[in-house]
C-alpha positions, 0 to 999 in steps of 0.5 A: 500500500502507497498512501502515509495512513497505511505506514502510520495506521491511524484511522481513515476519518475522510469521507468515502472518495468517489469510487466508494459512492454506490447508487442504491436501488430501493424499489428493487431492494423492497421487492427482493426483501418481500419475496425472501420474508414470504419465507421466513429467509435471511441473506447474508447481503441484509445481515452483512450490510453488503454495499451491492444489495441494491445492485444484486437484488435488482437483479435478483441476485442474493446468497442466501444465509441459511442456519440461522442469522446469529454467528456463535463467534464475534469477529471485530470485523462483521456485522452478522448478530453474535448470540445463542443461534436458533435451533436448525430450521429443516423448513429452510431447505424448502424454503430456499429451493421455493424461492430459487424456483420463483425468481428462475435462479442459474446460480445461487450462493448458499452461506450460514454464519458460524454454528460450532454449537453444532456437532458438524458445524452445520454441513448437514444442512449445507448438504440438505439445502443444495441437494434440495435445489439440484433435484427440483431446480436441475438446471441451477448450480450452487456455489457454498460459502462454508464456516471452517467447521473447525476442520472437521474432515467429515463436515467437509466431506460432507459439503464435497458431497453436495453436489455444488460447484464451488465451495468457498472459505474465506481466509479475509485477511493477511496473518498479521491482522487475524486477531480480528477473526476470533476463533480462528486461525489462517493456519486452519483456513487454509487446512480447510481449503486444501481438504476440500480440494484434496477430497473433491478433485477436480469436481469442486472449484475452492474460492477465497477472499480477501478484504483490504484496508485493514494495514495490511502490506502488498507483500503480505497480501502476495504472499497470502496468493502464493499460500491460497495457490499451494492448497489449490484454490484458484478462485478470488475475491478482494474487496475494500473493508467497509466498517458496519459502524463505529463499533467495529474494525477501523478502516485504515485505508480506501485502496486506490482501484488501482491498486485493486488492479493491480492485485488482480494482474499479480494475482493472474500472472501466479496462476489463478484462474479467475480473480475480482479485485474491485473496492466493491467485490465480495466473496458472493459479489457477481459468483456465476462470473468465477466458472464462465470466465475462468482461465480456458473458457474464454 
């Protein structure tokens, strides 16, 4: 990173520069919100406060966040509810399916906020929830985004076996900064990342994301492309940290787009096979991007 905030780490108090302004669609936003809460459903995109909600659901594009919409870990960072999570819901495997089937969805991500109260973590529900969409929608294709299920093997397994196309895990940040993701370590995300691979072969593509802003380096972020590329995932995300409030993680610095481009280009030249770096990517932002545009399908 260039800017003197950065060497500095002191607080980013300017306002948002322009490349950080996003136009909301409200209508669009309401008529998405209706349909989900016919169902009783979350998004990670409501829960998360997601810059592209207007965006997405205009264009009838959402994750769904299925297991509940409170978090079991209280990450410095998010802004998903921290708490006693609700008991699994086995309605929501319909309700999500109901949903997919009357906005005519091709590709849907499906994520859950963190449940270690749970034996498996929730990779049961996971399983359920996209075995569900592929056998009544069969022309969809899902893509997860799972918790670390604290590396269990057999929870990973499980979601190998689910039948979606990409599974996800985030890493979020460079090592030097993963105080902020409390009950978790970067050894473990990556642990995670390799399992899948290792158990799905080539059946099952693994993504990563990466926000920026927090103080991290561009050798630190290179070097987490180098570790991402050693257990085998080639898909990536890299967005502009946004603070949900004051409460939470400060923003260091608004990275330059750049910058983003930057990133994107070293990343490519190592080998991933497709990247969006943009100040508002997000690991679900524009997924059915990742399979149609990867390295040899263009």
């Amino acid at each position: 990173m260039t800017m003197a905030v950065n060497e500095t780490k002191k607080t980013v108090n300017f306002k948002k520069p322009e490349w950080l302004r996003k136009k909301l669609v409200p209508t669009a936003q309401k008529e998405m919100e209706n349909l989900l809460g016919e169902h009783g459903l979350h998004t990670i995109c409501q829960e998360a406060k997601c810059p592209n909600i207007s965006e997405c659901y205009s264009k009838r594009n959402a994750t769904f966040l299925i297991l509940g919409n409170i978090c079991t870990r209280r990450c410095t960072y998010c802004n998903v509810h921290t708490g006693k999570p609700t008991e699994v819901d086995l309605a929501e495997i319909d309700g999500v399916t109901t949903s997919v089937l009357k906005l005519g969805l091709r590709f849907v991500v499906i994520t859950s906020p963190a449940r270690d109260d749970l034996a498996d973590g929730g990779a049961e529900q996971f399983y359920r929830v996209t075995q569900n969409i592929l056998e009544k929608s069969p022309g969809t294709q899902v893509e997860i985004l799972i918790p670390d299920f604290k590396g269990k093997e057999e929870s990973l397994q499980r979601v190998v076996d689910s039948g979606a196309v990409i599974i996800g895990h985030n890493v979020e940040t460079v090592p030097s900064l993963y105080h902020i993701r409390r009950n978790s370590t970067y050894k473990r995300s990556l642990e995670v990342l390799r399992k899948l691979k290792e158990l799905g072969g080539d059946k099952v593509k693994t993504k990563s994301a990466l926000m920026v802003g927090l103080g991290e380096t561009e050798e630190e972020m290179v070097q987490v492309f180098k570790d991402l590329l050693e257990v085998g995932c080639k898909f990536l995300s890299i967005g502009q940290y946004l603070a949900p409030s004051g409460d939470y993680e400060k923003v260091k610095e608004f990275v330059k787009p750049e910058q983003f481009e930057r990133y994107k280009k070293i990343a490519l030249d190592m080998g991933f096979d497709f990247v969006h770096s943009t100040p508002y990517a997000r690991s679900s932002y524009m997924a059915h991007e990742y399979l149609a545009n990867q390295k040899g399908s263009l």
